[in-house]
N, CA and C atoms as a LAMMPS dump frame, in Angstrom:
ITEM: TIMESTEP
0
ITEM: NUMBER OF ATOMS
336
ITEM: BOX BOUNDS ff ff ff
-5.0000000000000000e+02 5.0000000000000000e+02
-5.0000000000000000e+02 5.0000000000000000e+02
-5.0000000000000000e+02 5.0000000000000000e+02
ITEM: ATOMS id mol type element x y z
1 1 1 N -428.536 148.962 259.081
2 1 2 C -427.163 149.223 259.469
3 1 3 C -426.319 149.364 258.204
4 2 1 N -425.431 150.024 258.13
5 2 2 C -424.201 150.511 257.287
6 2 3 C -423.433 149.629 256.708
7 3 1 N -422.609 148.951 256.68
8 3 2 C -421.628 147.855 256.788
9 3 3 C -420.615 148.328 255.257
10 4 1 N -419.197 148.909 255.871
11 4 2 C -418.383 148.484 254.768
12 4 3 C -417.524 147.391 254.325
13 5 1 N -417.857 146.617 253.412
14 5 2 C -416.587 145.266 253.234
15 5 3 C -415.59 145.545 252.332
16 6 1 N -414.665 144.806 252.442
17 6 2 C -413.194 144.704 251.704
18 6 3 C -413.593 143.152 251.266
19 7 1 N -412.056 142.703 250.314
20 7 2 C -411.83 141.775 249.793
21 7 3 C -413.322 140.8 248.979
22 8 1 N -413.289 140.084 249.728
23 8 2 C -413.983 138.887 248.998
24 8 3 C -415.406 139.394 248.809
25 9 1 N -416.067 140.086 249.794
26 9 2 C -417.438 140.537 249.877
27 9 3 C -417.595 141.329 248.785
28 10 1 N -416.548 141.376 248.123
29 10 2 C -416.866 143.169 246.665
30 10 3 C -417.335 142.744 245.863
31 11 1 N -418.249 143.448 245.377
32 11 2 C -418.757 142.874 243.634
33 11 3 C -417.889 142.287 243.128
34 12 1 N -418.958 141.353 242.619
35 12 2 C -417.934 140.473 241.75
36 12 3 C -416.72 139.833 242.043
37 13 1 N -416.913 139.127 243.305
38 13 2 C -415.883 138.439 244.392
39 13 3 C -416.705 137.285 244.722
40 14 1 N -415.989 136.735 245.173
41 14 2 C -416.2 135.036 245.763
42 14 3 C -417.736 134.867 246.693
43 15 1 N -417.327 135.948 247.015
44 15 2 C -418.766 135.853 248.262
45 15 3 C -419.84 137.358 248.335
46 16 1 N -419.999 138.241 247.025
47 16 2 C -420.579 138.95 246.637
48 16 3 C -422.057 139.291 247.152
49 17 1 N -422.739 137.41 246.691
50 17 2 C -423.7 136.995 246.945
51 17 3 C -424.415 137.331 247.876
52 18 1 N -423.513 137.166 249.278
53 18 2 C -424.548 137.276 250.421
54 18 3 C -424.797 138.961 250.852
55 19 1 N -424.483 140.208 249.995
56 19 2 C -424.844 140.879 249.877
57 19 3 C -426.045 141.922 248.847
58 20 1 N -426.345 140.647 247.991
59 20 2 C -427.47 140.474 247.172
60 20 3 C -429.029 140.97 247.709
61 21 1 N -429.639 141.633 247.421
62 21 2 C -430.311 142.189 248.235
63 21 3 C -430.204 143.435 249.363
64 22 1 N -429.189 143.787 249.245
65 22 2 C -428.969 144.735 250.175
66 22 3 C -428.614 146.292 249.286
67 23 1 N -428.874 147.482 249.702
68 23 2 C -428.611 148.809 249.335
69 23 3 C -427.115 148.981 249.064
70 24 1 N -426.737 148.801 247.965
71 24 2 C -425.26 149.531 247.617
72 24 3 C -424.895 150.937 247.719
73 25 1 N -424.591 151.995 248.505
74 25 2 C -424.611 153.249 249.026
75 25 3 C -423.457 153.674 247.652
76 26 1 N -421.827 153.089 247.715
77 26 2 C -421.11 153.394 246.95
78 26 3 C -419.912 152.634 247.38
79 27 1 N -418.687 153.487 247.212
80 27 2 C -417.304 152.999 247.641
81 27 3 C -416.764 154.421 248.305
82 28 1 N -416.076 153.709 249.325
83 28 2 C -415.923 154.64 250.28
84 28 3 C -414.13 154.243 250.811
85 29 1 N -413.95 154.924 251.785
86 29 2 C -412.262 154.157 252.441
87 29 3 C -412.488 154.108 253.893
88 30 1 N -411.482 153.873 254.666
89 30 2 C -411.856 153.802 256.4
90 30 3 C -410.198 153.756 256.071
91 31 1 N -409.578 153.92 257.425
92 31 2 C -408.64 154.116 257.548
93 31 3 C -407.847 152.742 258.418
94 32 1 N -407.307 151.882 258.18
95 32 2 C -407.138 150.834 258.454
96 32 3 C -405.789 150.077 258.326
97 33 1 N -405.056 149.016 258.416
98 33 2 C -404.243 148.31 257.704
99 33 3 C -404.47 147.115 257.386
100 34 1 N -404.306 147.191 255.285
101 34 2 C -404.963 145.635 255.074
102 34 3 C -403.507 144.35 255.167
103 35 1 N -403.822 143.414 255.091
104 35 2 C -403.268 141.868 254.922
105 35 3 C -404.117 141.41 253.866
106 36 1 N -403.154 140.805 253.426
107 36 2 C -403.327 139.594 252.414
108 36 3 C -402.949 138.038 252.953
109 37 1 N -403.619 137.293 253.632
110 37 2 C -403.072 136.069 254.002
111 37 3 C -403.51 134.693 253.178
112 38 1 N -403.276 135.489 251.602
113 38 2 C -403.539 134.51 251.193
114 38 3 C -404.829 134.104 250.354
115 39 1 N -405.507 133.563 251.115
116 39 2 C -407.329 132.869 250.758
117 39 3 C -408.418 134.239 250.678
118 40 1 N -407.798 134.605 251.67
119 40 2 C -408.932 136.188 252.153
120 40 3 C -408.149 137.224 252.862
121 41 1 N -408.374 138.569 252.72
122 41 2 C -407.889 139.836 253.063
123 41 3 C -408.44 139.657 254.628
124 42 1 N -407.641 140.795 255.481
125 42 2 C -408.037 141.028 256.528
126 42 3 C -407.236 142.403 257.012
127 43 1 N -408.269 143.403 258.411
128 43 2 C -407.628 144.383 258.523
129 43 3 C -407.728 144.621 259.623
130 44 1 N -406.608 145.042 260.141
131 44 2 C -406.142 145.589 262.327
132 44 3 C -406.26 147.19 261.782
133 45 1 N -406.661 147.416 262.97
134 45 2 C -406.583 149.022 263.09
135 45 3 C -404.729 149.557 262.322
136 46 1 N -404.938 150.782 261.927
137 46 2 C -403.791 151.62 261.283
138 46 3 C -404.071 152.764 260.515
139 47 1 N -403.387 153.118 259.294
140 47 2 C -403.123 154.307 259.431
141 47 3 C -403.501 154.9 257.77
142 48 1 N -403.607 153.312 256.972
143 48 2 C -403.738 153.424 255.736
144 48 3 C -404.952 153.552 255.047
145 49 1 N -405.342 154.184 253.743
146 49 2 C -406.788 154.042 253.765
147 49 3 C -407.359 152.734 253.339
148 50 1 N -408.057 152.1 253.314
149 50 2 C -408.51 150.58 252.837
150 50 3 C -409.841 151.406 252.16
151 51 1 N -410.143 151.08 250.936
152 51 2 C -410.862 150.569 249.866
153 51 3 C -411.854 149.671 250.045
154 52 1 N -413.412 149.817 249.776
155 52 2 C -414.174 149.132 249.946
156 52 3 C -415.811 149.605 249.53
157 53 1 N -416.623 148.999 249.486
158 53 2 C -417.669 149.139 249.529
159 53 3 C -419.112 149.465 250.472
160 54 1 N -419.729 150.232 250.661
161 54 2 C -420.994 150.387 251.201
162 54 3 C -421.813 149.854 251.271
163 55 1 N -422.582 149.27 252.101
164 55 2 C -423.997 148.788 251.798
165 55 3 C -425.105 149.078 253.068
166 56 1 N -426.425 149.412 252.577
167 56 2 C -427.407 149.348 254.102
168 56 3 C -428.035 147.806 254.002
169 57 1 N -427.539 147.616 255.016
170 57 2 C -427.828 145.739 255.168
171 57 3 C -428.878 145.416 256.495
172 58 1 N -429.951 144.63 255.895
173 58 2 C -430.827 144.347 257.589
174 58 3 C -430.058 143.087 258.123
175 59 1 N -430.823 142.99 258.863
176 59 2 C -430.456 142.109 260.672
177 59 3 C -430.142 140.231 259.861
178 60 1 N -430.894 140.193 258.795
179 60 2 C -430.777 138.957 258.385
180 60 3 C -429.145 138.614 257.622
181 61 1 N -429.088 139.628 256.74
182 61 2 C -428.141 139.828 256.115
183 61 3 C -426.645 140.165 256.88
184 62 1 N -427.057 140.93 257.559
185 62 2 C -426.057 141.278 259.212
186 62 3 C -425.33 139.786 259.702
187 63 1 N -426.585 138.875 259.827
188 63 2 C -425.995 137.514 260.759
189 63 3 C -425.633 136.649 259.509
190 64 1 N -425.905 136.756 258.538
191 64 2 C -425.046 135.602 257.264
192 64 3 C -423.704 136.623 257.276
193 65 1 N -423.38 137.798 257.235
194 65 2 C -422.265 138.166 257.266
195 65 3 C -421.27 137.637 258.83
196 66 1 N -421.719 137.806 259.611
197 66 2 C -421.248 137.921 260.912
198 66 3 C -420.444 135.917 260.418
199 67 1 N -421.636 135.25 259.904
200 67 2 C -421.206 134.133 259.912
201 67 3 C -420.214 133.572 259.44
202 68 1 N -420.284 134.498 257.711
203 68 2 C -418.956 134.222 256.796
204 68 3 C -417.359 134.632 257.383
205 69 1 N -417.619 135.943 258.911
206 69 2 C -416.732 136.082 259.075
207 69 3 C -415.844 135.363 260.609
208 70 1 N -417.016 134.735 260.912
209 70 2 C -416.559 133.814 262.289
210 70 3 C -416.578 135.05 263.315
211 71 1 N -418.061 135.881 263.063
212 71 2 C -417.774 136.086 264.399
213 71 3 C -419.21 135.898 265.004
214 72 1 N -418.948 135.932 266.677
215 72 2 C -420.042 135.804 267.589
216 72 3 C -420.058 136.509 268.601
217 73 1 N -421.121 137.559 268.268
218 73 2 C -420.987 138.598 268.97
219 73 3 C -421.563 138.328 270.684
220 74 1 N -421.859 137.003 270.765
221 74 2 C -422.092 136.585 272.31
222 74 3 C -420.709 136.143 272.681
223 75 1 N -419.534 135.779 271.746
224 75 2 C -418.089 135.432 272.219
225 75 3 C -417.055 135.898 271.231
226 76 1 N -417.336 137.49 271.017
227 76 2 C -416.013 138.043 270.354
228 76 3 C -414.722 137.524 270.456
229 77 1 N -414.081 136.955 271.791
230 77 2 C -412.708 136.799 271.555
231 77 3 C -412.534 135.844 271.336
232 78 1 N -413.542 134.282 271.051
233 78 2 C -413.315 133.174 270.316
234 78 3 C -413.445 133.341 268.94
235 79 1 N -413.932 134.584 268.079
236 79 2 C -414.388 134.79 266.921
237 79 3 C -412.621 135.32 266.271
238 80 1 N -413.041 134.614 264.649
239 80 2 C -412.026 135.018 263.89
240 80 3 C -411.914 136.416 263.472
241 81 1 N -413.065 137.604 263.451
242 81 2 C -413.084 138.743 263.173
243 81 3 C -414.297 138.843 264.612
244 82 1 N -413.638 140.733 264.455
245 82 2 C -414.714 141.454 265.22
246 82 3 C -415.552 142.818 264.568
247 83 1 N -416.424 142.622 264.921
248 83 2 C -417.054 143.77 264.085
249 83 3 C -417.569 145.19 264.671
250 84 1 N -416.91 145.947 264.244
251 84 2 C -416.492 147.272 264.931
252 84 3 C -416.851 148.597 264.075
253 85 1 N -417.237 149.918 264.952
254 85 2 C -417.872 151.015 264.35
255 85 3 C -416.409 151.931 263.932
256 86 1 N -416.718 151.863 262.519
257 86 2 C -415.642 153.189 262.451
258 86 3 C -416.067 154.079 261.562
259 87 1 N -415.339 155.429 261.145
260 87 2 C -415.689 156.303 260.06
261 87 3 C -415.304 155.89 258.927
262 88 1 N -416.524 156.116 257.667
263 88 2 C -415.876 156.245 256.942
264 88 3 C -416.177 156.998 255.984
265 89 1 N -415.534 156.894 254.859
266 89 2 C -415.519 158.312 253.583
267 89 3 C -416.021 157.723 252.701
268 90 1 N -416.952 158.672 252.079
269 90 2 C -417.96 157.862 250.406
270 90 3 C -416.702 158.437 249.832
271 91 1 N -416.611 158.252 248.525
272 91 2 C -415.686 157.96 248.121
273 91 3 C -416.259 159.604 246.824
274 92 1 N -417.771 159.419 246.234
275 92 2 C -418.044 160.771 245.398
276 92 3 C -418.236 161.59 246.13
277 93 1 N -418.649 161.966 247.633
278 93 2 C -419.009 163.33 247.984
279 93 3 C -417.797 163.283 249.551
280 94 1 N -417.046 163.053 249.893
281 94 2 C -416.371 162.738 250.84
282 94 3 C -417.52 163.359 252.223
283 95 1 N -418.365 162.983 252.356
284 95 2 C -419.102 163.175 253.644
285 95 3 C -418.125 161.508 254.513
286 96 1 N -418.746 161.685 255.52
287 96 2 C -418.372 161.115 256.836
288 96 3 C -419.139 160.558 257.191
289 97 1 N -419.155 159.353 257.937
290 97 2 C -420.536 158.435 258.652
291 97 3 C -419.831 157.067 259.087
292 98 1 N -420.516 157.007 260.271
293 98 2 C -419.882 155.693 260.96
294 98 3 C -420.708 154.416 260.607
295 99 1 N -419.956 153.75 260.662
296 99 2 C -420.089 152.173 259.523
297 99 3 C -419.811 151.133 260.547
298 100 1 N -420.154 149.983 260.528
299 100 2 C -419.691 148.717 260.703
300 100 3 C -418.831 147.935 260.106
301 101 1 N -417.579 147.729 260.475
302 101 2 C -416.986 146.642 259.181
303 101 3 C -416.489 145.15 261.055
304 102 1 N -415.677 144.45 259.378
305 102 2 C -414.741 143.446 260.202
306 102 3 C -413.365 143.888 260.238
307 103 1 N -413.209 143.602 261.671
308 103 2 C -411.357 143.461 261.947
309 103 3 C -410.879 142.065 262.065
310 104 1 N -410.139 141.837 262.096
311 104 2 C -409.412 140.636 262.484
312 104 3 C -409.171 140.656 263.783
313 105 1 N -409.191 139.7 264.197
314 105 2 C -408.496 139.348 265.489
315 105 3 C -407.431 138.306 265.839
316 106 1 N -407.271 137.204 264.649
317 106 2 C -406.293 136.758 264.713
318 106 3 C -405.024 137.164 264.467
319 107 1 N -404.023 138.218 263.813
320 107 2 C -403.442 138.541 263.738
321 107 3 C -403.033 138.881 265.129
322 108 1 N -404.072 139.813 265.752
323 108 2 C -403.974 140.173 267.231
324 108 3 C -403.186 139.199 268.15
325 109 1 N -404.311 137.718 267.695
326 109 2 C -404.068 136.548 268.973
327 109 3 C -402.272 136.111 268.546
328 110 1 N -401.935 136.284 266.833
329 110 2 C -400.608 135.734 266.356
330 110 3 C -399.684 136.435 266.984
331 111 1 N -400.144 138.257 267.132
332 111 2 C -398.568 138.811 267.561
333 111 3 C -398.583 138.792 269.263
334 112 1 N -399.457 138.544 269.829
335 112 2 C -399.203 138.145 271.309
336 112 3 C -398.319 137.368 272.24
């Protein structure tokens, strides 16, 4: 699977690590809106491009991510992020391809 991350997951970030082992494709954008709350970035659907990285990640690597980001894909709407298919753009050849990243969902549950 695909997976693009933002913030902390980027080279040479706090939590880099648990993408160690995995295929670095490149840097790419998705179209998104980021937050800064602080400790860690987060992003709701919008309009801006968000910045980030590529990677082809297996099923193991998949669930240490899923973990760092609180989510559970047997109970998405108790989870702090959700993890969702969107497009996105390599960043050297602008081709197209749908990716996995994280959204937030608390922001969601805050403006309710």
């Amino acid at each position: 699977m695909v997976i693009f991350v933002y913030g902390t997951l980027m080279q040479g970030l706090q939590r880099c690590t648990a993408l160690h082992g995995s295929r670095f494709l490149g840097m790419g954008t998705i179209q998104a809106t980021l937050y800064n709350l602080g400790s860690y970035p987060c992003i709701t659907e919008g309009c801006t491009r968000v910045i980030g990285e590529l990677y082809d990640v297996d099923d193991t690597t998949l669930q240490e991510l899923d973990a760092i980001e609180g989510y559970d894909e047997k109970s998405p709407e108790a989870s702090l992020y959700c993890r969702k298919q969107v497009t996105a753009i390599m960043a050297d050849s602008n081709m197209q391809f749908q990716v996995s990243t994280y959204f937030t969902i608390y922001l969601l549950k805050v403006r309710s």
